[in-house]
N, C-alpha and C positions, 0 to 999 in steps of 0.2 A: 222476745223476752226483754224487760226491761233492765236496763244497768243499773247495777249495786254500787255506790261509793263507801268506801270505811274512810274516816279518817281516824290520826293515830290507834292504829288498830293493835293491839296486844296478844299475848296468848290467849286472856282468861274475856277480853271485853274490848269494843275500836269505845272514843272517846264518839263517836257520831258518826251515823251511817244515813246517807240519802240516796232513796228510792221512789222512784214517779211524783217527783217534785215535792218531795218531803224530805223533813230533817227531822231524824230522832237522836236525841242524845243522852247519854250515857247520865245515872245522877252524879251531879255536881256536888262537890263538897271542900270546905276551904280549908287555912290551917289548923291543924289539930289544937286543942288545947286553948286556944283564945275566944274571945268574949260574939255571943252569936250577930253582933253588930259587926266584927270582923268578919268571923265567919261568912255572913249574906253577903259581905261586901267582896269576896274572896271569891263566893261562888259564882255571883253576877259579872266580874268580871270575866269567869271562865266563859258561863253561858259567853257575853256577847260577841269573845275572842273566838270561839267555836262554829258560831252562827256566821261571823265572818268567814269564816275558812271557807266556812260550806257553798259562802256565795246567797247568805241573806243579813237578818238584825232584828233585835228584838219587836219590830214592828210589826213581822209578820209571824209572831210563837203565838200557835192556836191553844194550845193548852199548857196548864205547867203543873205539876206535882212536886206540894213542898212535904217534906217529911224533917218535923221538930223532933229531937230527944224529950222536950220537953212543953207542955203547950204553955206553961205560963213563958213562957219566953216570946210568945207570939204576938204581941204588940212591939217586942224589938225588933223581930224579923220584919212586919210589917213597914215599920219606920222608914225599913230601907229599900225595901220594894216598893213604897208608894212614889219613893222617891228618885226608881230609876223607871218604874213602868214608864215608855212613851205615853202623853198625853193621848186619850182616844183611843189608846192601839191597847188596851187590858184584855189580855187573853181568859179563857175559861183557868179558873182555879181552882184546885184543893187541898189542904192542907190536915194532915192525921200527926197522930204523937207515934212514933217506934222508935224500938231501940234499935240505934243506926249501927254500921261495920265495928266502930270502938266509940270507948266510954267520951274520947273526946272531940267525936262531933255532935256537934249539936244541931248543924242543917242538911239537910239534902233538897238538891232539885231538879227535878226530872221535867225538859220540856219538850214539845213536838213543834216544830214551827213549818210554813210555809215556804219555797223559795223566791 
């Protein structure tokens, strides 16, 4: 049987857990209440703080799940994701509108990566 990693593991949820050479992680989400060009900037630092821990980077996330409150806001989110994706290394993407945990976030992301 293969070993389970949790990192920052919780009651309710671990922040990322790697299992046969994969990393899943928990959706990301930044400071409440600020502007979604914060916000993506907030959560991409989580993502790569994460992915570190785990013992990879964002060069090897095969897939990512963005979840907007809102979809006109989605050429701001993008702004900052084109801007941090590694050149060449763009993982599988999608992005849907829901209404996220509270009224004031506005991003989520959810990604699987490689180690």
């Amino acid at each position: 049987m293969s070993e389970i990693k949790r990192i920052e593991t919780g009651q309710r949820m671990s922040q990322a857990v790697i299992h046969n050479g994969t990393v899943y992680l928990a959706g990301q989400v930044g400071q409440p209440g600020t502007s979604v060009t914060e916000q993506t900037k907030d959560v991409l630092a989580q993502v790569d703080r994460l992915l570190t821990e785990a013992g990879t980077d964002k060069t090897r996330i095969l897939t990512a799940q963005v979840w907007m409150a809102d979809m006109g806001d989605f050429a701001e989110m993008n702004a900052v994701w084109d801007a941090w994706v590694a050149p060449g290394h763009a993982p599988a993407r999608a992005t849907g509108e829901s209404a996220l945990a509270t009224p004031d976030y506005k991003v989520e992301i959810i990604v699987v990566a490689a180690l």
